[in-house]
Structure formats: C-alpha cells, structure tokens
C-alpha positions in Angstrom: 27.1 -31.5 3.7 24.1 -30.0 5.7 22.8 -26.8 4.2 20.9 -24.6 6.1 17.7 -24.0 4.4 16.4 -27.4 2.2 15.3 -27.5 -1.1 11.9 -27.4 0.0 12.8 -24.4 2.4 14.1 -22.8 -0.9 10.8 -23.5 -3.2 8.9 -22.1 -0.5 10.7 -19.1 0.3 10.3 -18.4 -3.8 6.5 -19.1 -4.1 6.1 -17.1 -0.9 7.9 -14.1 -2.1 6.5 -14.1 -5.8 3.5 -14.3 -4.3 4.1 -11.4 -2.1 6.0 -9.2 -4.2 3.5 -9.5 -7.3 0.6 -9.1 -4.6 2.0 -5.9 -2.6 2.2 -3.9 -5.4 -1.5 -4.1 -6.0 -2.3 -4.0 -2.5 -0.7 -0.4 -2.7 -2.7 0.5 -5.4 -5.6 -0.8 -3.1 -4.1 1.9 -0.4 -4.6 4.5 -2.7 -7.8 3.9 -3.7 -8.8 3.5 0.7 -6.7 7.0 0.5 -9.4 8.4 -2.1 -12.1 7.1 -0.4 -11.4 8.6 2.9 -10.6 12.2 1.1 -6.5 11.9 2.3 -3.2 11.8 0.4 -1.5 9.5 2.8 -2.2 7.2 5.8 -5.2 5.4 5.3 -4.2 2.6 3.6 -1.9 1.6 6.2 -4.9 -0.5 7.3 -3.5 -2.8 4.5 -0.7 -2.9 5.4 -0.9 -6.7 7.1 -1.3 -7.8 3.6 2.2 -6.9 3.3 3.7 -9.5 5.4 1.4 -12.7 5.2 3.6 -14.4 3.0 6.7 -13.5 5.6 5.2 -14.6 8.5 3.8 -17.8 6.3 7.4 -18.3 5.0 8.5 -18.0 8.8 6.4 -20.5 10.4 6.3 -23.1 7.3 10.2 -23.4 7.1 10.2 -22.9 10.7 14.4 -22.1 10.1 16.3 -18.5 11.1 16.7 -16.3 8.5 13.5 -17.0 6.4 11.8 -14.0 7.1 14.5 -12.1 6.0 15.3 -13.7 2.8 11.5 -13.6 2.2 11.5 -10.2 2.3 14.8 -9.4 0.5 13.3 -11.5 -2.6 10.1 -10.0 -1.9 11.0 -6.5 -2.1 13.7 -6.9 -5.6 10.0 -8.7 -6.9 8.5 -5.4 -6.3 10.9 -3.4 -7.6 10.8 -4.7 -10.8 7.0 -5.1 -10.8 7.3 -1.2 -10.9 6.7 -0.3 -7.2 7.0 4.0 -7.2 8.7 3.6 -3.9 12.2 2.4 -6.3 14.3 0.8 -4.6 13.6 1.7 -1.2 11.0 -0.8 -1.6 13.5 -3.2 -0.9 15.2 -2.0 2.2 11.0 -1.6 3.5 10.5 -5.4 2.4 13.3 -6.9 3.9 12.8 -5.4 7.6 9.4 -6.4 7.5 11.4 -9.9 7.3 14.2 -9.0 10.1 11.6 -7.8 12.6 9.7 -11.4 12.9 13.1 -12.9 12.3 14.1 -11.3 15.8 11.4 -11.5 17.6 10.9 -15.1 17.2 14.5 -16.3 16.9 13.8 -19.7 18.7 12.8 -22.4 16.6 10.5 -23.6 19.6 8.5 -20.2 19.0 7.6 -20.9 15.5 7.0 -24.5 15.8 4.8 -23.7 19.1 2.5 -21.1 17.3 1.9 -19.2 20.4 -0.6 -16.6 18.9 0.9 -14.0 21.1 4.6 -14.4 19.6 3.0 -14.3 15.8 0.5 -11.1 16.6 3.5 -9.3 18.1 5.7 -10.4 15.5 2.7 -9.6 12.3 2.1 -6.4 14.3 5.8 -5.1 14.5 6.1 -6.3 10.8 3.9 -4.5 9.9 4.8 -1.4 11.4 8.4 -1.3 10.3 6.9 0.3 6.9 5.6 3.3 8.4 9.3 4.2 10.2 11.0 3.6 7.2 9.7 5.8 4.9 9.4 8.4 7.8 13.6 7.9 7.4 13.7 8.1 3.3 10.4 10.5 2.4 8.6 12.0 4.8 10.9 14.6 7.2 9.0 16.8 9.5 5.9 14.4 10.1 4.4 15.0 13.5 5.2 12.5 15.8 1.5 12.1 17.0 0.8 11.4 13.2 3.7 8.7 12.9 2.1 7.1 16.5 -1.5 6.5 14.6 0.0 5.1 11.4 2.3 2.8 13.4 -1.1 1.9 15.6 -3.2 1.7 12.5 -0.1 -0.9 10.6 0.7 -2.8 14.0 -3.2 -3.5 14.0 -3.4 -4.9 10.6 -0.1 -6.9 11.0 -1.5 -8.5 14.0 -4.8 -9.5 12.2 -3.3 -10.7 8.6 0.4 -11.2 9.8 -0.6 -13.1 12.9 -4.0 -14.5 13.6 -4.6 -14.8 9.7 -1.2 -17.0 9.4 -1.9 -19.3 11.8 -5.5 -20.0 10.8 -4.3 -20.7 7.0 -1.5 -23.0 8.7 -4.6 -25.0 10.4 -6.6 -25.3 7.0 -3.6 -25.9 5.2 -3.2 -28.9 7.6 -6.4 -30.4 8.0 -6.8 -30.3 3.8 -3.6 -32.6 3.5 -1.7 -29.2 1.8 1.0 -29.5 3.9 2.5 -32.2 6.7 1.7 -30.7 10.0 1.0 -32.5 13.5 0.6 -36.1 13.8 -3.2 -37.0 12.6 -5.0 -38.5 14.6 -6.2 -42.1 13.5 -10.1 -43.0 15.8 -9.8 -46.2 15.5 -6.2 -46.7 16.8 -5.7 -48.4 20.0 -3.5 -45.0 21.2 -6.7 -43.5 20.0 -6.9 -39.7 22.4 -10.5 -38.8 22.5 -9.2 -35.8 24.3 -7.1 -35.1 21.7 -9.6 -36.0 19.1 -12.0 -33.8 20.0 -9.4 -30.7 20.5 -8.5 -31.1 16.7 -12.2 -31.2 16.0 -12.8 -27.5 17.4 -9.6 -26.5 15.8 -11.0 -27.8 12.3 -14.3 -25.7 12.7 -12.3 -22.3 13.8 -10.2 -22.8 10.5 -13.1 -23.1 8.6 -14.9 -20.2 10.0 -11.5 -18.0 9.4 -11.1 -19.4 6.1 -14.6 -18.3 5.4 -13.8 -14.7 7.0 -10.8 -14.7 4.7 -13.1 -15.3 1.2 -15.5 -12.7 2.2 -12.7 -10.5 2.5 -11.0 -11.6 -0.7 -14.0 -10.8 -2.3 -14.3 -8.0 -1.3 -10.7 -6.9 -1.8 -11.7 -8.1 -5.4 -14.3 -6.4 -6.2 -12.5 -3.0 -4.7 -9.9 -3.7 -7.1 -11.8 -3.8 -9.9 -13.5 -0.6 -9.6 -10.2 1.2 -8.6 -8.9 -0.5 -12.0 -11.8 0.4 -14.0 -13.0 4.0 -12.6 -10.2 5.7 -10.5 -6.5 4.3 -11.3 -4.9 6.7 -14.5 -1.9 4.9 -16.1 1.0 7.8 -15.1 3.1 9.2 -17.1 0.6 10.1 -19.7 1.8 13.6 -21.9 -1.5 15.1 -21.9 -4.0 16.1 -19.0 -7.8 16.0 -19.7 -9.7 19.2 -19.4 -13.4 18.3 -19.1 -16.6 19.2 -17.6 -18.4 22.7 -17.5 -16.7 24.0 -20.7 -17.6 24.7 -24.2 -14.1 23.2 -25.4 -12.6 20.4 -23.9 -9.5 19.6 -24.9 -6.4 17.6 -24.0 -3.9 20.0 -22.3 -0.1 19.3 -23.6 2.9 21.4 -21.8 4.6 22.2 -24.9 1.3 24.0 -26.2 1.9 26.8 -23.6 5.5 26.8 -22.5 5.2 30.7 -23.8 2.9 31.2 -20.9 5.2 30.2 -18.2 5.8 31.5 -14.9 8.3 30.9 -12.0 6.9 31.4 -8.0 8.1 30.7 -5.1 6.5 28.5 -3.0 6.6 26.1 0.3 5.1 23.1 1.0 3.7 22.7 4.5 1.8 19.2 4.8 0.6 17.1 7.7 3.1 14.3 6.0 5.8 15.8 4.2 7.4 19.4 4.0 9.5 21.8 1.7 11.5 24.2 1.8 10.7 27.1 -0.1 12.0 27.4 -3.3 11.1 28.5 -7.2 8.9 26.3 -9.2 8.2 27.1 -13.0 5.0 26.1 -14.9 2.0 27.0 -16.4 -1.0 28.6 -14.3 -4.5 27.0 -14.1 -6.5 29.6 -14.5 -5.0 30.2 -18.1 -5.6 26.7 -18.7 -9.0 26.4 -17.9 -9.3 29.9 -19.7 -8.4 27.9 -23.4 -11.3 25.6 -22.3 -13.8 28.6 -22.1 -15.9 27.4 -18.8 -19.7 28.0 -18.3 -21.2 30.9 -16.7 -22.1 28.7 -13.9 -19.2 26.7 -13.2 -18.3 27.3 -9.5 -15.7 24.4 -8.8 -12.2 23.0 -10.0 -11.5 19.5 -9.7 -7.6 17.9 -9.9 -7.8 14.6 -10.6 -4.5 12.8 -9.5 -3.0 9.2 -11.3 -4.5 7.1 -8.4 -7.7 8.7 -8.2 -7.0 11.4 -5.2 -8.7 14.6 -6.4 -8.4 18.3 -4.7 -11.4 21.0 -5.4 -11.0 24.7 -5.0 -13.1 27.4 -6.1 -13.6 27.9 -9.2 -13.8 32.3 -8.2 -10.5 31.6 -6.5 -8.6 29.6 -9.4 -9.3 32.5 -11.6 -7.8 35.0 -9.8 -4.9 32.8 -8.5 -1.9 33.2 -10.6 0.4 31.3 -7.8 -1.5 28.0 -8.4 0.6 26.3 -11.3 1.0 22.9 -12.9 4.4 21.6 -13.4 5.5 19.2 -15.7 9.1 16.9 -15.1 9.9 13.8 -16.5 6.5 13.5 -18.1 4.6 14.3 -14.6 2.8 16.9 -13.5 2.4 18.4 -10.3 0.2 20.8 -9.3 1.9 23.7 -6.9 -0.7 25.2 -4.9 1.8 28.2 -3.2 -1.5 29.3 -1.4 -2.8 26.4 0.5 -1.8 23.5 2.4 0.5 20.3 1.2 -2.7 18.1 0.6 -3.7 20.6 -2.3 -0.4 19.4 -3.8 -1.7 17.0 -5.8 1.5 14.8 -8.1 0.6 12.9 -11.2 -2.0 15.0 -12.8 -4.3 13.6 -15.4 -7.3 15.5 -15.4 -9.0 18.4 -14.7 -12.4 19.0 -14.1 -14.7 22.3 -14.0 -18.1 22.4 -12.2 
C-alpha cells in the first residue's frame, strides 16, 4: 500500500515543527523585546515574523509532497501551545495557515522541486503575512486599515527574506555539505563530465556560503538580543507582587490584598491604534495611593510602568498624583494598568514594576 507522505516525509515534518514550535515562541519574546526598543505596544516585531515560517517552507520544499505545509504548521502550532504561547490556542489556527497559504500557492510538485525563487518569496511573504489578518479576526477589532496594510507589508517582507530567499539558500548548503540528497553531483573527471554545468554549481556553492555566513551573523545576533531581553527586560508573569522602586524612601513590594480597602470602580474606554473598548467599569486600586505608601522624593518628577516583557509607559509624576482615574487592576494574578485619561498604549497589561523618578 502507497502512503502519501514516507517515513522520512514523517521524521521530517516532526524535526521541522519541534523545531519551529519550540523556536516561535522565543522568537515572540524577541518581538517584544523589538516592541520595547522601538517605544510601541504592538507591530514592530512583525519584522520577525519570517522566522515563523522557515521550518514550513523548509518542510515544503524538502518533502516536496501536498499537504506538508499544512501539517507542519498544524504540529507546529499544538508545539506552541503547549510551550505556553499567550496567544492559547489561537496560536494553532495562526500556525497552520501559515502552512495552507504555501500549500496553495505552490500546489504543483514541479514548483517546489523547481525552486523558482519567485514562487517561494511569494509563498514566504504570503506566509508570513497570514499572522497579521488573523489576529486582526480573533484580537484586534477596530484596527485602522492603513495600520493592518504596513504590518502585512512589514510580515510579507520578512516572509520573503527568511521564508523564501533564506530557504532556498539553506537547501543549497544543505546540499553541497552531503546533509541531504539533492541534484545529481557532478563527478570532473567523468567522461559526461559538463564544464558548463560544473562551473554553474561552483557559483551556486559560493552564494550558499556567503548566505550561510549572512545567516550566522544574524544568528548571533538574534543571540545575543536574546540574552539581554532574558537577562534585563523579560519579567516571568504572573508574579503576586509589583516592585515599587526608585525615588522613594520606602520601597516595597506592592500586594493587592494589602489595599483592597482602598478600592475604586471608574469607568473607562480604551481607544488604541490596535485594539479598542468599549466603555465599561473597571475596579482597582489607584497609583497615586500606591506610590503614596512608598513616600517619593521631593524631586521625583516621572512614573515609570514597567510591563512583563519589558514595555514601559511614563507619565508625570504631578499628573499621577492628582489622577484618581489611573488605576491598577488585578485578575487572575495580572495586573493591568487602566489609564481612563489617555490613549490605549498607556494601557500597559502584566504589571511588574513601578518606578518613580
């Protein structure tokens, strides 16, 4: 009986998508970090996002069989999910049309076996993409479509690169080290010997060197930026307690319970460039009267909020006094900062610390 996908299709698809899913979920943390960098709750990362669908696209043109993106991505995403991904399982549904997207557009097996570099860009770039409109669907109603158009642009970009031109140059190294069977070598001294040929392999060797030696300065890069997000910005969420620190003369670690006698319940909407809210009431504890238990310096002029993943939010440190609509929240061991009197991006989620300058 002939089975569509081989054993060795099989193993492959399963390296592939361990690989992935373990890898995605710290290549969002990454995203985060890009997000902190560039001073945005959302978006920048997206420039990641090609990272996403290498081992698809890899799993695609290694197999070379229908349907490999797609199972790729299915496996992939239930990896992710249980690797702790904070999307749930919505992660899965993203993964797996990252797979049906290169599944479609390259549907003939002469496509993938061909390696036309325009069919794998379009395919890496579309990939890519896919993430962007899905969580549009599940999270983010009332997005602008002008902002949707440059994080699609931004994603399609990065599939292209990674998903695409990346792919095919690994495929070439992976070839010319022996990794994996590929073309027919060349043998020089051969009486069908094809200098033609011969030399056109050549050039292909160098080019696959010189990408694979783009690809470990990137690596090491990528590295290195995960370290320090590891080491100075990401915050292990969920923690019970939020750090107040900084221009005080008592620090302390803040606990909800300590002041649920000082609650109050506002009204508030949240009007983002990425998400929205309806109005409605929120209860928690205001800032100013935590920072008050901290006693601040004369000369403190700033508030910091630190979120989990290293995106912080400053207001003044005049206005956070005087503001008793700025509360933090606290739900299944997370709290959220509702800022009633400024914009969505002063909403910052998983609180850990705050900070007075």
């Amino acid at each position: 009986m002939k089975y569509h996908f081989t054993t060795k299709d099989l193993v492959t698809i399963a390296l592939l998508s361990a690989l992935g899913g373990v890898l995605s979920t710290y290549v969002g943390y990454l995203g985060n970090m890009v997000n902190h960098i560039v001073g945005v709750p959302f978006g920048a990362g997206q420039f990641l996002s090609g990272l996403h669908v290498i081992w698809i696209m890899l799993a695609i043109a290694l197999t070379r069989k229908k349907g490999a993106g797609t199972v790729t991505g299915l496996v992939k995403g239930i990896i992710e999910l249980f690797m702790g991904s904070t999307h749930g399982i919505v992660i899965v549904v993203v993964s797996m049309m990252q797979g049906i997207i290169p599944d479609m557009v390259m549907f003939k097996d002469s496509t993938k076996s061909d390696r036309n570099i325009y069919a794998y860009t379009f395919a890496g770039g579309l990939s890519a993409a896919t993430n962007v409109v899905v969580f549009q669907i599940f999270f983010f109603a009332g997005i602008p479509i002008i902002l949707i158009a440059m994080l699609c642009m931004l994603a399609y970009a990065s599939g292209m690169i990674f998903g695409g031109w990346l792919v095919l140059q690994m495929l070439d190294t992976l070839e010319t080290s022996g990794i994996v069977r590929g073309r027919k070598p060349i043998i020089v001294d051969s009486p069908e010997f094809d200098e033609k040929a011969y030399l056109e392999q050549k050039g292909k060797k160098k080019k696959a060197i010189a990408a694979m030696s783009v690809v470990v300065a990137f690596l090491a890069v990528f590295a290195i930026g995960g370290v320090y997000y590891y080491m100075f910005v990401f915050v292990l969420p969920g923690s019970d307690t939020i750090e107040i620190t900084g221009d005080v003369q008592n620090p302390y670690d803040f606990r909800y319970s300590d002041f649920e006698n000082q609650e109050v319940t506002i009204n508030a909407e949240l009007i983002g460039s990425v998400t929205y809210v309806a109005p409605k009431n929120y209860t928690g504890v205001p800032i100013n009267i935590i920072i008050e238990e901290s006693s601040p310096g004369d000369d403190a002029s700033d508030v910091v909020v630190w979120g989990s993943d290293g995106y912080t939010v400053v207001f003044s440190f005049v206005n956070v006094m005087s503001d008793d609509n700025l509360i933090l929240t606290a739900e299944d061991d997370i709290y959220t900062l509702v800022a009633a009197e400024y914009e969505g991006a002063y909403w910052v989620e998983d609180v850990v610390k705050i900070e007075v300058r």
